[in-house]
Residue frames as qw, qx, qy, qz and C-alpha x, y, z in Angstrom:
[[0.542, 0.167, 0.732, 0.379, 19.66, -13.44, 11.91],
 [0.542, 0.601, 0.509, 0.292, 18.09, -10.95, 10.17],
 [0.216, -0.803, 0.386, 0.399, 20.95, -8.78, 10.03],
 [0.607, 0.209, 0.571, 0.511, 22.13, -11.30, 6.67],
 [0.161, -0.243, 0.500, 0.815, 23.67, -9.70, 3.88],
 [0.059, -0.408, -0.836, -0.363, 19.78, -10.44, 1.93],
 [0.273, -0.709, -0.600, 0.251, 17.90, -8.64, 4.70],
 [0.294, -0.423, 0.047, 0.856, 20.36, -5.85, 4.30],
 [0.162, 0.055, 0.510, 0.843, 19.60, -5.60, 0.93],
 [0.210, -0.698, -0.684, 0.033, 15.32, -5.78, 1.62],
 [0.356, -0.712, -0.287, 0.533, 16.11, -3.14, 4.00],
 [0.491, 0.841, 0.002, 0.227, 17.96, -0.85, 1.30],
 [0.586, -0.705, 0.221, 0.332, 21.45, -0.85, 3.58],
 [0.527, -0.151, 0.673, 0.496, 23.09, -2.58, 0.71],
 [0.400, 0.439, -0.433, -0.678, 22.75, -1.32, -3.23],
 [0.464, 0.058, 0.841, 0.270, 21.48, -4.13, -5.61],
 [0.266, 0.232, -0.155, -0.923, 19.78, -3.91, -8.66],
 [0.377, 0.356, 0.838, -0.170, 16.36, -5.07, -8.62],
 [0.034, -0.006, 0.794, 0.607, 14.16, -6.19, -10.71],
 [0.567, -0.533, -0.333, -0.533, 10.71, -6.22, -9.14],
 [0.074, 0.283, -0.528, 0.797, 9.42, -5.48, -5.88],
 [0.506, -0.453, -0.390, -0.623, 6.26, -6.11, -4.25],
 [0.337, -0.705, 0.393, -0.484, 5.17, -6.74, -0.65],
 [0.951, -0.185, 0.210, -0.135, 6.09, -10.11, -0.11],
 [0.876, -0.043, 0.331, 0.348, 9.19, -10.58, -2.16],
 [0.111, -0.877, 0.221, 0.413, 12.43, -9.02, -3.99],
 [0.889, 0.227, 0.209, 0.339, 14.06, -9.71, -7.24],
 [0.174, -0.913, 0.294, 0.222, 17.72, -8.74, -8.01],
 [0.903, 0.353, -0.245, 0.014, 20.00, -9.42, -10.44],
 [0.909, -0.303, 0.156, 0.241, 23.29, -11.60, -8.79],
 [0.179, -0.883, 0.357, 0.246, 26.74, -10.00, -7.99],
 [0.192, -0.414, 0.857, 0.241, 28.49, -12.90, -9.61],
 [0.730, 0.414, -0.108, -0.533, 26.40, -14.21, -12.50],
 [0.743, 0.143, 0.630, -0.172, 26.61, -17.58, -14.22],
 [0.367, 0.468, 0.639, 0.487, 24.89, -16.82, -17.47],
 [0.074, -0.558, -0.297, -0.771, 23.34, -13.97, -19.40],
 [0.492, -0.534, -0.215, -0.653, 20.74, -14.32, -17.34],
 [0.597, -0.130, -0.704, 0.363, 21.14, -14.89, -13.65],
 [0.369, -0.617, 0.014, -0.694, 18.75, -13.13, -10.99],
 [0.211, -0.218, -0.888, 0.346, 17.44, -14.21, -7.30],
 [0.498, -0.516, -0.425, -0.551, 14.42, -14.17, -5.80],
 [0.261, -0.049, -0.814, 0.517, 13.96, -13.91, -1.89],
 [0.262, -0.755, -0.587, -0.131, 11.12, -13.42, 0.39],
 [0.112, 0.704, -0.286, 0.640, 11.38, -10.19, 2.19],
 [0.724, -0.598, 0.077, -0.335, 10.31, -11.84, 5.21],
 [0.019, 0.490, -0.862, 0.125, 13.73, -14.16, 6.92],
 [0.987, -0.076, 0.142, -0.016, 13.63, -17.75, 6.35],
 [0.279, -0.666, 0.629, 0.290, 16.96, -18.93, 6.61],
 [0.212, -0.321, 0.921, 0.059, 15.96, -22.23, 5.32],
 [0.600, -0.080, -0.472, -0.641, 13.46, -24.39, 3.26],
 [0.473, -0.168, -0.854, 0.137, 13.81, -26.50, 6.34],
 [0.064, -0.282, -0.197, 0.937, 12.57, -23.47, 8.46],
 [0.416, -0.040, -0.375, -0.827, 9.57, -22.62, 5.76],
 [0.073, 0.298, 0.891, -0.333, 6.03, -23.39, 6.76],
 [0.160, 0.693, 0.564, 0.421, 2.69, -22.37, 5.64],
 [0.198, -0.852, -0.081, 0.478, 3.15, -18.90, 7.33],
 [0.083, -0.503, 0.421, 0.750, 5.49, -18.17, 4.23],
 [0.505, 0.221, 0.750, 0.365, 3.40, -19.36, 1.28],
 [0.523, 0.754, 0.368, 0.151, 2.50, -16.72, -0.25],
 [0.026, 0.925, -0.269, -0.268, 5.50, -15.62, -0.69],
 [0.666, -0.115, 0.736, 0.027, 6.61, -18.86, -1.53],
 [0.523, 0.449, 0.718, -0.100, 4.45, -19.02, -3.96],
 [0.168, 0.939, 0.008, -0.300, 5.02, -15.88, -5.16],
 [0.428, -0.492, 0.721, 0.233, 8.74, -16.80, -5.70],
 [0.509, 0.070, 0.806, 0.295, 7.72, -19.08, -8.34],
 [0.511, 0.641, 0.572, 0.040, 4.75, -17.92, -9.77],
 [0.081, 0.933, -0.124, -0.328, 6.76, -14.70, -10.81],
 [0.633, -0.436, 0.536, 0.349, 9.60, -16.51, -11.82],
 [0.487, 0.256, 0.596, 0.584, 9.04, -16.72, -15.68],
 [0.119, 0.960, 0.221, 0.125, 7.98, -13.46, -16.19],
 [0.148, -0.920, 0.309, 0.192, 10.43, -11.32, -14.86],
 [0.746, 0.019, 0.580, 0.328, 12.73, -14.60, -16.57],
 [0.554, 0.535, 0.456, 0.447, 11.79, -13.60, -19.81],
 [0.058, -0.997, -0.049, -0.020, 11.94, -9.71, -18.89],
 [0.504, -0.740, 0.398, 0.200, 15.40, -10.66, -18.63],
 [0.194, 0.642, -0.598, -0.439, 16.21, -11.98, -21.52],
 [0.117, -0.126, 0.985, 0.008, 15.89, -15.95, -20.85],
 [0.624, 0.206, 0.061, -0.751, 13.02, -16.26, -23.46],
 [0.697, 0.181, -0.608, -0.335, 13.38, -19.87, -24.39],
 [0.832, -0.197, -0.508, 0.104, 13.92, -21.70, -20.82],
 [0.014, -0.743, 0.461, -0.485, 15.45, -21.05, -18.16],
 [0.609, -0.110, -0.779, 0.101, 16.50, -23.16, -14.38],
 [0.407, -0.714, 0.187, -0.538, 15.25, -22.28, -10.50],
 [0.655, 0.154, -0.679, 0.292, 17.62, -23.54, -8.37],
 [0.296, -0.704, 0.255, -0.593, 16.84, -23.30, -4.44],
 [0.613, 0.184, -0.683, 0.351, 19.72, -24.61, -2.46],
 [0.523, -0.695, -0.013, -0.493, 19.29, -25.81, 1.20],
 [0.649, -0.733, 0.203, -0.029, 21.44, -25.98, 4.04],
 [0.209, -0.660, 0.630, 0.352, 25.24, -27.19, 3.97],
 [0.516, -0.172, 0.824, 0.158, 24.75, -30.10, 2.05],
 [0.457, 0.824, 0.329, 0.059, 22.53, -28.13, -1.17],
 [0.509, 0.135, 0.105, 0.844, 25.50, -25.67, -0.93],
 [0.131, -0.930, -0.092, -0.331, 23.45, -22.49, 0.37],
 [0.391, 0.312, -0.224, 0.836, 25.94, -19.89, 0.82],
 [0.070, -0.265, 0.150, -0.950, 23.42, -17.10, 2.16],
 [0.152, -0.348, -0.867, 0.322, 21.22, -18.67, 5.15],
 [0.293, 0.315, 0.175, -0.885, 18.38, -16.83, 3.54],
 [0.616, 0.403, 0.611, 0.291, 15.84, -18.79, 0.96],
 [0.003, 0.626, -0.455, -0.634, 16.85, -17.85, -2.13],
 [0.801, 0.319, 0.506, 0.012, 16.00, -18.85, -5.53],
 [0.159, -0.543, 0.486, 0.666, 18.37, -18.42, -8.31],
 [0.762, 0.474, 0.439, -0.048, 17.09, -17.92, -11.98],
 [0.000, -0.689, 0.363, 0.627, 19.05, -18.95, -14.92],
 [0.677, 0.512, 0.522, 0.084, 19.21, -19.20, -17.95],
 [0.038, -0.626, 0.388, 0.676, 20.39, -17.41, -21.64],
 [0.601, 0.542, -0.435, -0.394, 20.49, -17.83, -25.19],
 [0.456, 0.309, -0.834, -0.012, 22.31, -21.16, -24.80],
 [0.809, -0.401, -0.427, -0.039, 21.31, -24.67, -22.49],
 [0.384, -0.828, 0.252, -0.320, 22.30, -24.54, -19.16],
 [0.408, 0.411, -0.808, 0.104, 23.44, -28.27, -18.76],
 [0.580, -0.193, -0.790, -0.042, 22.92, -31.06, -17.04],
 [0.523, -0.629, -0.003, -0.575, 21.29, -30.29, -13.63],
 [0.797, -0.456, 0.382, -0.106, 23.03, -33.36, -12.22],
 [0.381, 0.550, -0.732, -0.125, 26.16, -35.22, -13.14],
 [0.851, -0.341, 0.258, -0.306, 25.04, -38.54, -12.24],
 [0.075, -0.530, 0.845, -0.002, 27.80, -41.27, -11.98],
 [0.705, 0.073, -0.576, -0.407, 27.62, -44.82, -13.30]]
């Protein structure tokens, strides 16, 4: 497993262009943006899954967030922004790595849920 396309990128195998580094975690800005502003965040360490996370990964966890509006606003998304971290088939996670996607831009993102009457 940790041969994923994420790990690759940790590893430098794969180009991306990051945003911040440190020893616990990688930010990079997404191959297929969204909005203006549209980065991820991953631990460097493999968790495929938030179902799979345990305190052995919090501080990187933690990290994950607590960076998250900084390097946000370093990016441009200075009035809001959304962290979205999708899990397993039924969140829609594509890359069976956690992952946290921040966006966000000059304009609202929208509704976070289309909820049905």
């Amino acid at each position: 497993m940790h041969d994923c396309i994420f790990c690759k990128i940790v590893r430098k195998e794969i180009p991306a262009r990051i945003l911040y580094e440190d020893e616990d975690i990688l930010a990079f800005h997404d191959i297929r943006p969204v909005r203006p502003v549209h980065f991820l965040i991953i631990p460097k360490a493999h968790v495929a899954t938030l179902y799979e996370a345990n305190m052995d990964h919090h501080r990187a966890l933690g990290r994950m967030l607590a960076m998250s509006g900084e390097l946000a606003r370093q990016a441009g998304a200075t009035d809001g922004f959304r962290a979205i971290i999708n899990c397993g088939r039924v969140g829609h996670q594509e890359v069976y790595h956690v992952h946290m996607h921040v966006i966000g831009g000059p304009e609202p993102v929208g509704p976070m849920i289309v909820r049905t009457p």
